[in-house]
C-alpha positions as CSV (number, residue, x, y, z in Angstrom):
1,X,16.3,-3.5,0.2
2,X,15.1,-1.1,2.8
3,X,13.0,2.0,1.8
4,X,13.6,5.0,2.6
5,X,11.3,7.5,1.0
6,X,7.9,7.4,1.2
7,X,6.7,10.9,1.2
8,X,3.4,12.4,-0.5
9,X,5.8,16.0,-0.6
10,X,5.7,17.6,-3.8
11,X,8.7,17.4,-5.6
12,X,7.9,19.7,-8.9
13,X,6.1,22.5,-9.7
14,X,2.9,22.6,-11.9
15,X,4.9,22.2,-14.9
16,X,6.7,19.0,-13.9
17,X,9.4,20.6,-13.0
18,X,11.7,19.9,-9.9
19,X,11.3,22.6,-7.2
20,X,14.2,24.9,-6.5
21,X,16.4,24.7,-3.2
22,X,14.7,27.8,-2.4
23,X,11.1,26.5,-2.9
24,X,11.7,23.0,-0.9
25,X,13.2,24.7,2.0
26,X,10.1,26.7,2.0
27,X,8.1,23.6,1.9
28,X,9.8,21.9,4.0
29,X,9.9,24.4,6.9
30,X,5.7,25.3,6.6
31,X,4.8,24.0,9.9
32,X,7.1,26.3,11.6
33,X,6.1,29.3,8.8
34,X,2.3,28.6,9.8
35,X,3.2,28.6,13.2
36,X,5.5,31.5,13.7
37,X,4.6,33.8,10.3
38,X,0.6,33.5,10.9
39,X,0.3,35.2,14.1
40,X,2.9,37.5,13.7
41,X,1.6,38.6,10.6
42,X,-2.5,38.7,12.3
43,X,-0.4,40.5,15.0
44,X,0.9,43.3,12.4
45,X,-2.2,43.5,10.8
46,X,-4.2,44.1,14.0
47,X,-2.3,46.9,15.2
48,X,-2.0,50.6,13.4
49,X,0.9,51.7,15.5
50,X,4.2,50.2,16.9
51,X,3.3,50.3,20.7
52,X,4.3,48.2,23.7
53,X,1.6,45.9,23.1
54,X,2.5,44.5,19.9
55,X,6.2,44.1,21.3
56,X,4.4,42.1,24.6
57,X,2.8,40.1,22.0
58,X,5.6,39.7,19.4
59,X,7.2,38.1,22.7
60,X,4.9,35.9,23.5
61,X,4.9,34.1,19.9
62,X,8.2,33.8,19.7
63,X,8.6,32.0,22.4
64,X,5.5,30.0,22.2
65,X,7.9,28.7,18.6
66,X,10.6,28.0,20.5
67,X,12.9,30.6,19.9
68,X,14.1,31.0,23.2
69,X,14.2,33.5,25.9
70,X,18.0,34.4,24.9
71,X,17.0,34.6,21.1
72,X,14.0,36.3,21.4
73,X,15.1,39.5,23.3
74,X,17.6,39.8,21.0
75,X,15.0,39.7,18.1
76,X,13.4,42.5,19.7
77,X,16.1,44.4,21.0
78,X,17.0,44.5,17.0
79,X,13.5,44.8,16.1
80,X,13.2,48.3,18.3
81,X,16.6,49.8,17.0
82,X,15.6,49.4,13.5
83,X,12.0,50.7,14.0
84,X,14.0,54.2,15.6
85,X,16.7,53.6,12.8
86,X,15.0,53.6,9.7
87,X,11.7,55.7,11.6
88,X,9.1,53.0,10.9
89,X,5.7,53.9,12.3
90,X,3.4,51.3,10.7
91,X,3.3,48.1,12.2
92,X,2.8,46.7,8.9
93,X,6.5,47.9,8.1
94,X,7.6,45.2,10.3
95,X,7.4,42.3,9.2
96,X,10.8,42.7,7.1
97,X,12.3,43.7,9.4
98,X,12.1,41.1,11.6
99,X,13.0,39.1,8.5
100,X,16.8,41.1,8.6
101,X,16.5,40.6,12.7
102,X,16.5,36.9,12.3
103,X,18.8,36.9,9.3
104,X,21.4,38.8,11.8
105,X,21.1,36.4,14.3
106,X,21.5,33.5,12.5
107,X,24.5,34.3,10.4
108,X,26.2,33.5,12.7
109,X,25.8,29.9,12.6
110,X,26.2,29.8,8.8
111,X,29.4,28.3,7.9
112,X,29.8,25.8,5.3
113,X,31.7,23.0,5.6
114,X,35.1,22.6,4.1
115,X,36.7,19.3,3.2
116,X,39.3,20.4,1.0
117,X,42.1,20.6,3.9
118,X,42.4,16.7,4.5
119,X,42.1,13.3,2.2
120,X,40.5,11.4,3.5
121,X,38.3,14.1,5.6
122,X,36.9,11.8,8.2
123,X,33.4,13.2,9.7
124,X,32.4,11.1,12.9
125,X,28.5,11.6,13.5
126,X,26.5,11.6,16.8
127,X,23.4,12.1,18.8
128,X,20.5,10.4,20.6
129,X,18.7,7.7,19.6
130,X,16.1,8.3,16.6
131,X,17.6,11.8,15.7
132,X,18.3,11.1,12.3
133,X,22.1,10.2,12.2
134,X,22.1,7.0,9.4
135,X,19.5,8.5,7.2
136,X,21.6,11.6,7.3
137,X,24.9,9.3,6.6
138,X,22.9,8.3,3.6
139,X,21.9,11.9,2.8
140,X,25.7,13.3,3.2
141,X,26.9,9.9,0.6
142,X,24.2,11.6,-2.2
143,X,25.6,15.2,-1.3
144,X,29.2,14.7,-1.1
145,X,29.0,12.9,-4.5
146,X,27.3,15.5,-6.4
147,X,30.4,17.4,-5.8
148,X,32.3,14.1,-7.4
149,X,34.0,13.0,-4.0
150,X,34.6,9.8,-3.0
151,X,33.1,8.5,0.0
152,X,33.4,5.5,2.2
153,X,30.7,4.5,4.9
154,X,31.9,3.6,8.6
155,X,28.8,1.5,10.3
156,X,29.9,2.2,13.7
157,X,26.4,1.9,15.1
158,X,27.4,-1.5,16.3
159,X,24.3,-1.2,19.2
160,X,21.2,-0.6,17.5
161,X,19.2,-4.0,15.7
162,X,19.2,-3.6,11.8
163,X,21.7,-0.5,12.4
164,X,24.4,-2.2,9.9
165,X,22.1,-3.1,7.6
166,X,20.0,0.2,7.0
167,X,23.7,1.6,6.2
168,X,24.6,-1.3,4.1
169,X,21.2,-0.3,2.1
170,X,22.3,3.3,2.4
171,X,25.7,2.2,0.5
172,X,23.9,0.7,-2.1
173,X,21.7,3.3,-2.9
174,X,24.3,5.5,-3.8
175,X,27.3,3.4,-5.0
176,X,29.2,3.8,-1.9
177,X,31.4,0.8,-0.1
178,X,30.5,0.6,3.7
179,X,32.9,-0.8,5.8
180,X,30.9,-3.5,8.2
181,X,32.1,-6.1,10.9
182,X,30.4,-8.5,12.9
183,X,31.0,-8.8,16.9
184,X,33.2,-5.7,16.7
185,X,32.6,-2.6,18.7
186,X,32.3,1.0,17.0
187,X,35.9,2.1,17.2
188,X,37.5,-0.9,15.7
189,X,35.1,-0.6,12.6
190,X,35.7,3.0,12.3
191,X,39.6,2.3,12.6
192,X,39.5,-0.1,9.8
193,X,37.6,2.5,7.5
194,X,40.2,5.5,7.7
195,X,42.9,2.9,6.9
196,X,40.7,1.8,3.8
197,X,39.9,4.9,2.7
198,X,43.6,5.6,2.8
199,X,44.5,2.8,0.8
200,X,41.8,3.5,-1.9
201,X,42.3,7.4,-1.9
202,X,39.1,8.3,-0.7
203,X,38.1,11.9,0.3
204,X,35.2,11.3,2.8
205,X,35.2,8.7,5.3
206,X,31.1,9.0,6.8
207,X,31.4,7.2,10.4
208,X,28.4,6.5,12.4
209,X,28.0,6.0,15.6
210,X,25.1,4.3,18.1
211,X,22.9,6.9,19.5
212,X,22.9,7.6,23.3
213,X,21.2,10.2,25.7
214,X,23.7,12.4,27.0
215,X,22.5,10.8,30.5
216,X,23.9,7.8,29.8
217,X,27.4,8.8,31.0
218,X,29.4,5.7,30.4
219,X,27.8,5.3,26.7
220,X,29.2,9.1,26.5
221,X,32.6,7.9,27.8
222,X,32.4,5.3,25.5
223,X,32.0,7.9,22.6
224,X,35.2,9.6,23.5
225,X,37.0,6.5,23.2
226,X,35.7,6.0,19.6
227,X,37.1,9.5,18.6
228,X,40.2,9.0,20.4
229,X,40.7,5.6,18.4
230,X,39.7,8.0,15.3
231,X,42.6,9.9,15.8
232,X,45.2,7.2,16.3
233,X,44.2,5.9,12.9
234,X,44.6,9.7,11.3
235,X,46.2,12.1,13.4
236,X,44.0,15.6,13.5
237,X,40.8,13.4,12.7
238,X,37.6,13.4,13.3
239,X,38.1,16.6,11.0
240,X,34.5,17.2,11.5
241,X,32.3,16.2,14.7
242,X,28.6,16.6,13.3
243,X,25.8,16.3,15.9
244,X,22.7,15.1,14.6
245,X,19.6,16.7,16.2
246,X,15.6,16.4,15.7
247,X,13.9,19.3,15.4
248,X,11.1,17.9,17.0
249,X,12.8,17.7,20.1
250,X,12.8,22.3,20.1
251,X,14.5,23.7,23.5
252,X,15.4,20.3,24.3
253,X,17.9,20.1,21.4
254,X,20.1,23.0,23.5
255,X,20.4,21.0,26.2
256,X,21.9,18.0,24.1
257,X,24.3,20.5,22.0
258,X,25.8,21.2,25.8
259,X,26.4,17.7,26.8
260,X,27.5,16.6,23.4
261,X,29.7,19.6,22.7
262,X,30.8,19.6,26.2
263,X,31.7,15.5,25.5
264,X,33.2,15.6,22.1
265,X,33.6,18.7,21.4
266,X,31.5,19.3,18.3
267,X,32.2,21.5,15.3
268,X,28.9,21.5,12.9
269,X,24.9,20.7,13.5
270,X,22.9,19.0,11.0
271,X,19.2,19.9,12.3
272,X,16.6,17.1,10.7
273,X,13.1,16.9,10.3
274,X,12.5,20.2,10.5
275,X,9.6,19.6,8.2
276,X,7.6,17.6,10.7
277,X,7.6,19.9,13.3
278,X,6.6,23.5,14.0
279,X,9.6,23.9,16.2
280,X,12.3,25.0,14.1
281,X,12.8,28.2,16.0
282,X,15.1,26.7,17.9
283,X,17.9,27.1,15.6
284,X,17.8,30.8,16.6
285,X,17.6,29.9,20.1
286,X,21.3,28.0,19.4
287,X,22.6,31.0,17.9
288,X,22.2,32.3,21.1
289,X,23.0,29.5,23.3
290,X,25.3,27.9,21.8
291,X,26.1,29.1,18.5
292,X,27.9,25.8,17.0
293,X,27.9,26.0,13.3
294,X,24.6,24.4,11.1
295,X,26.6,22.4,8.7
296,X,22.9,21.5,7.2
297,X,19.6,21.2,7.5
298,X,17.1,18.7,6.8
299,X,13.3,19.5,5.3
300,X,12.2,16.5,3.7
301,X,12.9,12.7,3.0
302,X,14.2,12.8,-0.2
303,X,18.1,12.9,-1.1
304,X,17.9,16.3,-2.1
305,X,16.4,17.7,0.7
306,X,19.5,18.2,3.1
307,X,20.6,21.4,2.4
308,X,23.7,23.3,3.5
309,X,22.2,26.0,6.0
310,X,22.1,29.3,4.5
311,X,20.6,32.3,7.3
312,X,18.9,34.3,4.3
313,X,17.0,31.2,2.9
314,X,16.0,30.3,6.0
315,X,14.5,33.7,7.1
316,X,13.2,34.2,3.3
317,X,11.4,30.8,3.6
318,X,9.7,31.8,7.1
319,X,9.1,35.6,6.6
320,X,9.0,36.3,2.8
């Protein structure tokens, strides 16, 4: 069997214990902490007073983190009414503030996702190529069981070598039954899941799809078909469109929440490997940009780390 997780990440605390939601997600986002909180924090210590200088320079780090141009006049639009709100004077007083300025912004995008209105509740995944989208298949199976649903596996990545297989591995690793064809295309596979989810009573239906660059219009084209097959097997479904992005990609991610969105129409993000980069500031620049839900987040390789997105946490584990 394939594997999956080889990561020298601590899991546990000093005691042995396993780490909180709270302390992973802080762990998991310290690349972007060191390079966002660092300088801002030098920044705050370096200056007595709350001048136009330290707001020039406050700029100039947050985009250098990929917040955004969009995102980060809005953090210091906020940032200037609650220095003249609650008559701050130290620059030292600012860094929580700034905490509650990104907290605003992102709330927006914090929506959790509910999969109580439909049985089976069939989530079709996409993105580009190497974004994350069969791992996070894998991750959703663990998830979705801990709350003692059901779930089915689609391998609709029909495209990419080993594709099937990685998912087949996924299915087994958790329990799960993937539904698998050979010489089949990706909508036929995913058709034949719903109706075998249906038959078995199961509540998720996971369908993956082969990843594509929203450039590639006819593999885009080809994407619409596969949800428009997915609704011929279950009228209403997909229920959920997830987009899959890398954080590693930063500002580049927006452009690919456009085309996809703009394509498919998509209701929830799933943001990976956002502890391998020091770009995760641009999950503020999509609550600006495009502010599509963040269904979840990922911050490390193991099962457990892909966390529905909570805007508190998130600002907590960068700014607290």
């Amino acid at each position: 069997m394939l594997s999956f997780f080889k990561s020298d990440k601590k899991t546990s605390n000093s005691t042995g214990q396993p780490l909180s939601l709270a302390a992973r997600l802080k762990q998991g986002l310290q690349r972007t902490r060191d390079h966002l909180n660092r300088p801002i924090a030098e920044l705050f210590g370096s200056h007595a007073a709350i001048d136009a200088e330290l707001y020039e320079e406050l700029e100039a780090i947050l985009l250098t983190s990929d917040v955004g141009v969009d995102a980060t006049q809005f953090l210091l639009d906020d940032l200037r009414q609650r220095v003249k709100r609650e008559k701050l004077t130290d620059a030292g007083q600012l860094r929580a503030a700034l905490q509650q300025s990104l907290q605003a912004l992102l709330t927006i995008l914090q929506q959790p996702l509910d999969t109580a209105p439909h049985t089976p509740f069939v989530i079709m995944l996409a993105g580009v190529n190497g974004a994350g989208k069969t791992t996070t298949i894998g991750k959703l199976a663990h998830y979705f069981q801990a709350q003692g649903k059901s779930v089915l596996l689609a391998a609709g990545d029909t495209f990419r070598a080993a594709a099937r297989e990685q998912l087949v591995a996924w299915g087994e690793r958790n329990n799960v039954a993937v539904i698998t064809q050979e010489g089949s295309d990706s909508a036929a596979v995913i058709f034949d899941a719903i109706h075998a989810a249906k038959a078995r009573g199961i509540d998720i239906v996971l369908a993956d799809t082969a990843g594509r660059l929203p450039t590639q219009l006819h593999l885009m084209e080809e994407l619409k078909k596969v949800k428009r097959v997915i609704a011929k097997a279950d009228a209403g479904a997909p229920h959920e469109v997830l987009l899959v992005l890398d954080a590693n990609t930063g500002q580049n991610g927006l452009s690919q929440v456009k085309s996809f969105d703009d394509a498919l129409g998509v209701t929830g993000l799933v943001v990976t490997k956002l502890d391998g980069t020091a770009k995760g500031g641009m999950i503020a620049a999509i609550a600006k940009t495009r502010p599509i839900p963040v269904r979840f987040i990922g911050v490390g390789e193991a099962q457990d780390d892909l966390q529905p997105f909570s805007a508190a946490e998130f600002a907590e584990a960068l700014f607290g």
